[in-house]
C-alpha positions as CSV (number, residue, x, y, z in Angstrom):
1,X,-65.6,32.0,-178.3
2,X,-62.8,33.9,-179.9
3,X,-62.7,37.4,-179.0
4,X,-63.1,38.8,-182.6
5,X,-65.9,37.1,-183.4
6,X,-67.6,38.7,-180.5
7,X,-67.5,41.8,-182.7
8,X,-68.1,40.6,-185.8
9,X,-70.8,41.1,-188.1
10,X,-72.1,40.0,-191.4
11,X,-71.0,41.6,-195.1
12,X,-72.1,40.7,-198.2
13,X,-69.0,40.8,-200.8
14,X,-70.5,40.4,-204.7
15,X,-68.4,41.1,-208.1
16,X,-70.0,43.7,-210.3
17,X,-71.8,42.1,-213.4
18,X,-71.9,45.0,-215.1
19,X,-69.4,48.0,-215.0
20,X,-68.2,50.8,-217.0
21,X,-64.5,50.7,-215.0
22,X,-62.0,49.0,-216.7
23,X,-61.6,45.6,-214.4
24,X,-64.5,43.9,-212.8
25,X,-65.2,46.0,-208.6
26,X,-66.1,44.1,-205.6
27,X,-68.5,45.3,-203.6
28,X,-68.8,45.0,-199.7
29,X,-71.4,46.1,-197.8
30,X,-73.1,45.5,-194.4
31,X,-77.2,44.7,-194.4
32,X,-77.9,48.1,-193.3
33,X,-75.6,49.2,-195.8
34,X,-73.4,51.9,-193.0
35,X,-70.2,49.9,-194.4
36,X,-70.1,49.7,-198.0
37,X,-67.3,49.5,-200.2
38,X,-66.1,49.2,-203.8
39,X,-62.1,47.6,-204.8
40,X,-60.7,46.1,-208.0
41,X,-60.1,43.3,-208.7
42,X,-56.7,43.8,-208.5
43,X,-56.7,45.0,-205.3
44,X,-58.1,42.2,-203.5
45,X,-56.9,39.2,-205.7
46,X,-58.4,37.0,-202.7
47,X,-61.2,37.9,-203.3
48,X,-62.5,35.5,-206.4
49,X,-61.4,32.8,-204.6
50,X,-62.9,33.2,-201.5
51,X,-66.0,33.2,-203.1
52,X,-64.8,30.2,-204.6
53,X,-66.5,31.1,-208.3
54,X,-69.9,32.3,-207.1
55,X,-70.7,35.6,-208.2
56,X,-71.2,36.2,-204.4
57,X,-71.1,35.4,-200.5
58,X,-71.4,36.1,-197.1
59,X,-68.8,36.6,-194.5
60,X,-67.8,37.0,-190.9
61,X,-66.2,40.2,-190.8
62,X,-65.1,43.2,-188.3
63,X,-63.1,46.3,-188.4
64,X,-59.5,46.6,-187.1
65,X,-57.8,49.3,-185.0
66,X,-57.2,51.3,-188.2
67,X,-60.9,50.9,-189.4
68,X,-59.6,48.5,-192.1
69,X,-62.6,45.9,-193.0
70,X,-61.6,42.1,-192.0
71,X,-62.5,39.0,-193.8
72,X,-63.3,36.4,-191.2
73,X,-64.9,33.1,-192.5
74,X,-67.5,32.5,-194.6
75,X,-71.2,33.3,-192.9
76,X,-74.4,31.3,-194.4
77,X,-76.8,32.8,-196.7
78,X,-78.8,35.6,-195.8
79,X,-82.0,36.9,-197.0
80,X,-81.0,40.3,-197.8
């Protein structure tokens, strides 16, 4: 197995439905919710597309030597 995947976990990336900032927000948060963050649209232009126009997904994901958050692949459905 590939060493990052060995440290990755499982995040939850959604688009905001409703929000009172001027573009649609992304949110990105772990299950136990001790990673969650919040970016434009505009700052992750990816992002719709990896989610390949569901309103959201799960993903394989792991922090970098900076503590950047890491898109891996796409993870199955989870319950949470």
């Amino acid at each position: 197995m590939n060493a990052i995947l060995k440290h990755t976990f499982i995040v939850k990336v959604q688009i905001s439905l409703h929000t009172n900032e001027e573009e649609p927000q992304f949110l990105i948060y772990n299950e136990p919710r001790s990673i969650e963050v919040q970016f434009p649209e505009s700052a992750v232009p990816h992002m719709r597309d990896a989610l390949g126009g569901r309103t959201k997904g799960y993903f394989r994901a792991y922090l970098d030597a900076r503590g950047k958050l890491q898109l891996v692949e796409n993870a199955p459905d989870q319950s949470w």
